[in-house]
C-alpha positions in Angstrom: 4.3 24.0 6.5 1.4 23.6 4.6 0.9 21.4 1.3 1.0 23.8 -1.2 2.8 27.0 0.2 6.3 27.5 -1.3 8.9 25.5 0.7 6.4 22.7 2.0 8.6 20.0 -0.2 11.6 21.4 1.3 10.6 20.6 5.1 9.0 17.8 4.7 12.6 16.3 3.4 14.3 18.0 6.1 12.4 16.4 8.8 12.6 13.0 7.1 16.2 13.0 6.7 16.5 14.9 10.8 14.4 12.3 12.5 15.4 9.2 10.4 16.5 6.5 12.4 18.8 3.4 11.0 16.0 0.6 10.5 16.1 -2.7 12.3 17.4 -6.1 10.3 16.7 -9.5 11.7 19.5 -11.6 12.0 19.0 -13.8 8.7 19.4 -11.1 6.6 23.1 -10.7 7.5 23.4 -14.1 6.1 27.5 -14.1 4.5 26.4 -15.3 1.6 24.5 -12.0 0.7 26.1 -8.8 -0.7 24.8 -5.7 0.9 22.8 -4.9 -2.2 20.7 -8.4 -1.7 19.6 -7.5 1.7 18.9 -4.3 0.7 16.3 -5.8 -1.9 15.2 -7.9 0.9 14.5 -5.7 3.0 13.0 -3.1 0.2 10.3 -6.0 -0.5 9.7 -6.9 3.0 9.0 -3.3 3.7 6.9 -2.3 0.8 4.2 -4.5 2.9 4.6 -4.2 6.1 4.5 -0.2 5.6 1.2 -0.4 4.5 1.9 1.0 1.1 0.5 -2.2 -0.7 -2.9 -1.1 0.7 -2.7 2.8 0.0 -2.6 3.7 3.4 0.8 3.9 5.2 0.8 1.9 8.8 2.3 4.8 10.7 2.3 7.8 9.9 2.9 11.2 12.5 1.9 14.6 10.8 5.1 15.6 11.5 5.8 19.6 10.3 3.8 19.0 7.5 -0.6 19.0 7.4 -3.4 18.5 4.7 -5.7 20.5 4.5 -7.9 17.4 3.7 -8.3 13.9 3.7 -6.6 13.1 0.5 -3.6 16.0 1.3 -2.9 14.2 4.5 -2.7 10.8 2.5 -0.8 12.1 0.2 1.8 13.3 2.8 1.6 10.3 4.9 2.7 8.2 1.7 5.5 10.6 0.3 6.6 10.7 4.1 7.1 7.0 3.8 8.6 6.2 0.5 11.2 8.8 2.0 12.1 7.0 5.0 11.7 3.9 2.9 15.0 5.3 0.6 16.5 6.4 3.9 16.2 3.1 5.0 18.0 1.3 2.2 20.5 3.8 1.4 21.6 3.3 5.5 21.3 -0.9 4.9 23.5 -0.4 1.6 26.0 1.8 3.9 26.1 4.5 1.0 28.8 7.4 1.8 27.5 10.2 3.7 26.2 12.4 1.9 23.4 15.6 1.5 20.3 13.0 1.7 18.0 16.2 1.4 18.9 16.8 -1.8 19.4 12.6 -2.6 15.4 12.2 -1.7 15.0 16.0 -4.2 16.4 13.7 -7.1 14.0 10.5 -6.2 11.3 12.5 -5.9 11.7 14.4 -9.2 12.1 10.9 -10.8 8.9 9.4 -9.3 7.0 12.6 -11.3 8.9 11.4 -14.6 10.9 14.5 -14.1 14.0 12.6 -16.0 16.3 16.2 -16.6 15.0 18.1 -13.5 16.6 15.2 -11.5 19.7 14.9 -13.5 20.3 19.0 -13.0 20.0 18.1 -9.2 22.0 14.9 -8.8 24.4 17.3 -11.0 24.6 20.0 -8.4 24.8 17.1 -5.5 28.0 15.5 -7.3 30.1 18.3 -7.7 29.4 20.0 -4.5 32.1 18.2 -2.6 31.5 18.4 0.8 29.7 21.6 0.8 25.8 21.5 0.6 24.6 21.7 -2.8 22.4 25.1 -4.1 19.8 23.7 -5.9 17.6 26.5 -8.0 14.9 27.4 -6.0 13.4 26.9 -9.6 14.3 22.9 -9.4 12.2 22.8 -5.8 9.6 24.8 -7.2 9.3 22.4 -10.1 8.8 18.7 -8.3 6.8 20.8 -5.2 4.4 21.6 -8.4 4.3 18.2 -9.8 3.5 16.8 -6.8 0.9 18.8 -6.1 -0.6 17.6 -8.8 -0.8 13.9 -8.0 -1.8 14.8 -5.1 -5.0 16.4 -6.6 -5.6 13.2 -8.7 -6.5 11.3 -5.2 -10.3 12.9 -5.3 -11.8 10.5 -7.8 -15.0 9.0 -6.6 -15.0 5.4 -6.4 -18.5 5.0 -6.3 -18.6 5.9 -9.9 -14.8 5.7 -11.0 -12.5 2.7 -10.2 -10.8 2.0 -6.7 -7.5 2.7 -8.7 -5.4 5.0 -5.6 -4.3 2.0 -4.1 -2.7 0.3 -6.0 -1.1 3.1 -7.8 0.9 4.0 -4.4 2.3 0.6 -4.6 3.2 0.8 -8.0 5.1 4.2 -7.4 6.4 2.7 -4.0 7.6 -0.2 -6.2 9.5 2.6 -8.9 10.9 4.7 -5.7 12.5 2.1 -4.0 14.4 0.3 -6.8 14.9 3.8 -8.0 16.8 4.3 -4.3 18.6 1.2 -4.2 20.3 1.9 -7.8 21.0 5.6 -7.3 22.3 4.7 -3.6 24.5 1.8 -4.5 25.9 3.1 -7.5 26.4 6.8 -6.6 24.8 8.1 -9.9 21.9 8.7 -11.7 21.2 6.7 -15.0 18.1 8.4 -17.0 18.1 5.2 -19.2 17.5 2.9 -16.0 15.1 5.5 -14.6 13.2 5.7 -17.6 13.0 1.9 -18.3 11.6 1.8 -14.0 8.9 4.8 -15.3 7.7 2.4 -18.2 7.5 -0.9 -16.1 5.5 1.0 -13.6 3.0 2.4 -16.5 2.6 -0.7 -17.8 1.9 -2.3 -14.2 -0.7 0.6 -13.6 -2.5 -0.3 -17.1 -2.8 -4.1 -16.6 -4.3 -3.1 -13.1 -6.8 -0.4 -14.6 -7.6 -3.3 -17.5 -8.3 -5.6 -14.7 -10.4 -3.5 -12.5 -12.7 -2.5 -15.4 -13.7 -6.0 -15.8 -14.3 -5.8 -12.6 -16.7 -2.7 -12.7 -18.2 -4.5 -16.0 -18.6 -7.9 -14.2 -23.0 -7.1 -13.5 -23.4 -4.7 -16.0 -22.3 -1.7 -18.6 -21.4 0.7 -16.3 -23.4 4.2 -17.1 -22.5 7.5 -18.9 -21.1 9.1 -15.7 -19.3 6.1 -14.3 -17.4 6.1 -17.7 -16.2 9.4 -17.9 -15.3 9.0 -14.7 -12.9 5.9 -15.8 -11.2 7.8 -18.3 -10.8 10.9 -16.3 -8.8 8.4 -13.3 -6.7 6.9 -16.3 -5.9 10.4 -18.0 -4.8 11.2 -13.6 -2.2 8.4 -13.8 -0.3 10.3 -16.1 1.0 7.5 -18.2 3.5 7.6 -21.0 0.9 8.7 -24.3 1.6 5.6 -25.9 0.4 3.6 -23.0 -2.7 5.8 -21.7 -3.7 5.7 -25.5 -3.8 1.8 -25.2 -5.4 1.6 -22.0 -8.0 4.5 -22.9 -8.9 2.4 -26.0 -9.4 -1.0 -24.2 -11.7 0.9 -21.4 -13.9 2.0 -24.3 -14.1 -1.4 -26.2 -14.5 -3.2 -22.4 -17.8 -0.8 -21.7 -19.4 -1.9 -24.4 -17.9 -5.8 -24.9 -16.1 -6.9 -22.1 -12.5 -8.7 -23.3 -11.3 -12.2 -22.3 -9.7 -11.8 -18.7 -7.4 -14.6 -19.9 -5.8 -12.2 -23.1 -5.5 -9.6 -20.2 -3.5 -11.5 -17.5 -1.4 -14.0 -20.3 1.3 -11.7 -19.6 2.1 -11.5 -16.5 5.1 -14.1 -15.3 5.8 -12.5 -12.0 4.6 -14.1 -8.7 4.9 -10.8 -7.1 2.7 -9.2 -9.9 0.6 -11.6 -9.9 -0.3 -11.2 -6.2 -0.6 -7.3 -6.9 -2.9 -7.7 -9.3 -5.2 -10.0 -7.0 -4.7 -8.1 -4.1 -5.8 -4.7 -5.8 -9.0 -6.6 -7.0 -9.7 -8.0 -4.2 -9.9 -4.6 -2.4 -11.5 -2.7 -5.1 -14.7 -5.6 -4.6 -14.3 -4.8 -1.1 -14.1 -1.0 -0.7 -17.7 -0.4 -2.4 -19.2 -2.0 0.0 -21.1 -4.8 -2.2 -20.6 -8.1 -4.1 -22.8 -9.2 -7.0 -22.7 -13.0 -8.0 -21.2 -11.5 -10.8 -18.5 -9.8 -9.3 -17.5 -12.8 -7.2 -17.6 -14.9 -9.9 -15.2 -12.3 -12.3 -12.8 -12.8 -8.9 -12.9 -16.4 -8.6 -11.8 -16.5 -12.3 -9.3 -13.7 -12.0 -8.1 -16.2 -9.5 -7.9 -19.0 -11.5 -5.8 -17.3 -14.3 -3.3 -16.1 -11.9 -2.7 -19.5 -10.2 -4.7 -19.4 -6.6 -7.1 -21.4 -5.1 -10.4 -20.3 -3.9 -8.8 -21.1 -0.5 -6.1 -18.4 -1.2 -8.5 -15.8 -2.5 -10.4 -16.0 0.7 -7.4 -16.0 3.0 -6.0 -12.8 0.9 -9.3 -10.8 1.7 -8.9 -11.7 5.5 -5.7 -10.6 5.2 -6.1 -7.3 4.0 -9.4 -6.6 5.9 -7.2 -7.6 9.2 -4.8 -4.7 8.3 -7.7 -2.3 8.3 -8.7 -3.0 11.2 -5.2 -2.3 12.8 -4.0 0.6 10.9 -6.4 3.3 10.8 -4.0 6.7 11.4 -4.6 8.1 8.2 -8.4 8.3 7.0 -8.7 6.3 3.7 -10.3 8.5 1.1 -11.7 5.4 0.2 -13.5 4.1 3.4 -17.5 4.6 3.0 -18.4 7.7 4.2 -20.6 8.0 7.5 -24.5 6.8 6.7 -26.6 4.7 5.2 -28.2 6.5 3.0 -25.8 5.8 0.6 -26.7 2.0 0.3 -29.0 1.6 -1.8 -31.8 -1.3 -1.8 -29.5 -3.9 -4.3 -26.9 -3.4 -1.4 -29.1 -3.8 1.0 -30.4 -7.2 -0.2 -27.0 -8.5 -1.1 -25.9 -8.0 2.3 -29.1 -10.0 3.9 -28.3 -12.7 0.8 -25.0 -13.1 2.9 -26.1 -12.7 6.2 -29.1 -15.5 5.8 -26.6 -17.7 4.0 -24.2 -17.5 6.5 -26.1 -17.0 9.4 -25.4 -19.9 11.5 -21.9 -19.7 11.5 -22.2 -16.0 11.7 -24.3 -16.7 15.2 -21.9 -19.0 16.2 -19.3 -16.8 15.8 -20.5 -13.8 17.6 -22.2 -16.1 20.2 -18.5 -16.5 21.4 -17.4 -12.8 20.9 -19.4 -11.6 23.9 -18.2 -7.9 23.6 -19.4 -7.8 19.5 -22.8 -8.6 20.1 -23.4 -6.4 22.8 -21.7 -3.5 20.6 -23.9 -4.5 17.7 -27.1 -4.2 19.3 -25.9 -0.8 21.0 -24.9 0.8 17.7 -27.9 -0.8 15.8 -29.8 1.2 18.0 -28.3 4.5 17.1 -26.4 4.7 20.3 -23.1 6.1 19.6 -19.9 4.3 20.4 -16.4 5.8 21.7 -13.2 5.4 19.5 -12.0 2.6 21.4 -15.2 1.0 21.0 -15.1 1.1 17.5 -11.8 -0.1 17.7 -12.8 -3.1 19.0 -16.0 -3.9 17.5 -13.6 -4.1 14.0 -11.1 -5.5 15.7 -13.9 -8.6 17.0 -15.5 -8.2 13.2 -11.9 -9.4 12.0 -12.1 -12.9 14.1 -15.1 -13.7 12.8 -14.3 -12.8 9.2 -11.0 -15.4 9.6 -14.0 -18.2 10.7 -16.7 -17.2 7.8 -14.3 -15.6 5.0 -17.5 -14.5 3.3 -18.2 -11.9 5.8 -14.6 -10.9 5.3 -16.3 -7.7 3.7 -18.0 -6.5 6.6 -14.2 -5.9 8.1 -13.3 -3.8 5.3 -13.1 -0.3 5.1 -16.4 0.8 6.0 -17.9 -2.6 7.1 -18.7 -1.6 10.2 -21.4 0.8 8.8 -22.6 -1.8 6.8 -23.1 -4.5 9.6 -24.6 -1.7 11.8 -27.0 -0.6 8.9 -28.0 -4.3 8.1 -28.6 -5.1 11.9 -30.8 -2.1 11.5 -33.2 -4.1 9.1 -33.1 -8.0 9.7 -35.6 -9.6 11.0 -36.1 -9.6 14.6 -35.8 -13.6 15.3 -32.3 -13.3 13.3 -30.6 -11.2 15.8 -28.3 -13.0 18.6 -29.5 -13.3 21.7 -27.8 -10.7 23.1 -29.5 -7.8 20.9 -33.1 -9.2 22.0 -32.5 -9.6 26.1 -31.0 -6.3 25.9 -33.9 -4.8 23.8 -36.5 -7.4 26.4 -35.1 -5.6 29.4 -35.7 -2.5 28.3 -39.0 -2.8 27.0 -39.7 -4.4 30.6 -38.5 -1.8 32.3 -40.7 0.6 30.5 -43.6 -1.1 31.4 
């Protein structure tokens, strides 16, 4: 089935609920003193990490019956395959009565789009349908197959002029689908006023994130006409209550102009787990672009600050997400800088050598020891071109020395590769290891 061809939502669910298999619990979560319910929540915010969902890009994910007919359809997919088996997964730790989970995942899913009544009229027909599988209205599928088409065309912002907002949206909405599973499933009903109180806390989350990212964009300087309008258009895609989008839509104005105080911003926010979403997001957003201004660092180290972590935890939080980059690549990020370096222009360029001349004896050291990386380097700063599995392991190498000099932690982000291979292309000759020039000596030698 095809995203967007009637029926698509339909066998997508199918083949979720078909192929789902009961997930695996480690022994200390069957602790006696926890009710079924607690290690359901246990394992819902375990999960909601290791999937992959806090970074926007889902660890594993098969096609399935289901393909995209681009990058941000198939990352779409690959995330609304996942929060499915993530419900499956909690309703099977809860032990919830058998029951049509086709339908059960229908009445999530029309609740993730805000569709309050549309899910209502389905849990409706799954109640009284006894054992028999409940008819739900073609019109009903029709309905939250449309709506979700349409978040999945929000996905094709550019974040080169628009904020890096995708992310951490999925983890909001992963957040909001799994509570929203572990009520419906333990309980056996569907409470609107519960659902609707989940909808506002996610809104709220998504605003505070957008608020925090525009400082972010705003940390060197206003940010032009286009980059702007391309702001509001990504807040006015989140679909957020209108109360909300007006508040947040009225900030990014007033912030374009006259950045506000990142402390008013943040004051608010109690919750550890927030807290390290809001960081996290940041974080990646600084690292996706493929560039750090003094500025920008400096916005980070004080977003930091106000949320309670050391500079020490700020640099082991990049490592950390650029590590799971490097390991779960299934699904092309719509996000990852695009093939070339054309697109860097000469600020990025000299940021990058700022780096590499600050860093570079450690950086030397480092790759001194990593035999395999410097030899790959000086192939692909040469133009040659690389297999997959070399790839692989040239990001996979980039990571180790990212975890020894956590300011190069960018160049094992999405698209870091491309910018260590571009920069190789222009530093100065003496700067390069020893294992670009012998190469480069023998072959001059042998030309000669």
């Amino acid at each position: 089935m095809q995203l967007g061809k009637r029926g698509w939502l339909s066998a997508l669910l199918a083949h979720e609920v078909a192929n789902h298999h009961p997930p695996l619990l480690a022994i200390d979560d069957f602790n006696a003193r926890h009710s079924r319910r607690a290690v359901a929540r246990l394992y819902l915010r375990r999960s909601l990490r290791e999937s992959g969902l806090l970074f926007g890009t889902p660890s594993k994910t098969p096609l399935g019956p289901v393909q995209g007919r681009n990058s941000e359809e198939v990352l779409f997919l690959a995330v609304l395959r996942t929060l499915c088996r993530l419900a499956l997964d909690v309703a099977q730790v809860l032990q919830a009565p058998i029951g049509p989970r086709q339908e059960q995942l229908l009445v999530l899913t029309a609740a993730l789009n805000g569709q309050v009544d549309e899910a209502l009229s389905i849990h409706e027909k799954v109640r009284t349908s006894g054992k028999a599988a409940p008819s739900v209205p073609n019109k009903l599928w029709s309905k939250v197959e449309s709506a979700l088409e349409e978040r999945a065309m929000s996905l094709a912002g550019d974040p080169y002029y628009g904020l890096v907002l995708h992310n951490g949206a999925v983890y909001s909405d992963a957040q909001l689908f799994g509570h929203m599973a572990l009520a419906y499933f333990s309980r056996g009903r569907f409470s609107r006023r519960a659902t609707e109180r989940r909808l506002t806390i996610a809104a709220m989350q998504k605003s505070l994130l957008v608020q925090v990212l525009i400082g972010l964009a705003c940390a060197e300087r206003k940010p032009s006409f286009p980059a702007r309008r391309a702001i509001l258009r990504q807040i006015d895609d989140l679909r957020l209550p209108e109360v909300v989008a007006d508040a947040t839509r009225a900030f990014a104005k007033k912030s374009f102009d006259k950045p506000g105080s990142l402390k008013s911003v943040v004051k608010s926010v109690r919750s550890k787990d927030v807290k390290r979403f809001i960081l996290e997001q940041t974080l990646l957003a600084s690292l996706v672009d493929g560039r750090r201004s003094p500025s920008e660092v400096a916005y980070l180290h004080a977003l930091g600050s106000q949320l309670g972590y050391t500079q020490n935890d700020v640099q082991r939080l990049e490592v950390e997400m650029a590590e799971f980059y490097a390991k779960h690549r299934e699904v092309v990020d719509v996000f990852t800088v695009s093939q070339g370096a054309e697109i860097m222009g000469e600020e990025l360029m000299e940021g990058m050598t700022r780096t590499m001349e600050k860093n570079f004896q450690r950086l030397l050291q480092e790759v001194k020891e990593t035999g395999e990386l410097s030899v790959l380097l000086a192939r692909a700063a040469r133009g040659q071109t690389l297999t997959r599995e070399e790839r692989k392991a040239m990001r996979e190498q980039l990571i180790d020395v990212a975890k020894a000099v956590p300011a190069l932690a960018i160049f094992a982000a999405p698209g870091g590769v491309l910018l260590l291979i571009a920069l190789a292309k222009v530093l100065p000759f003496n700067m390069l290891p020893s294992a670009f020039r012998d190469e480069e000596d023998e072959n001059e030698n042998s030309v000669h």
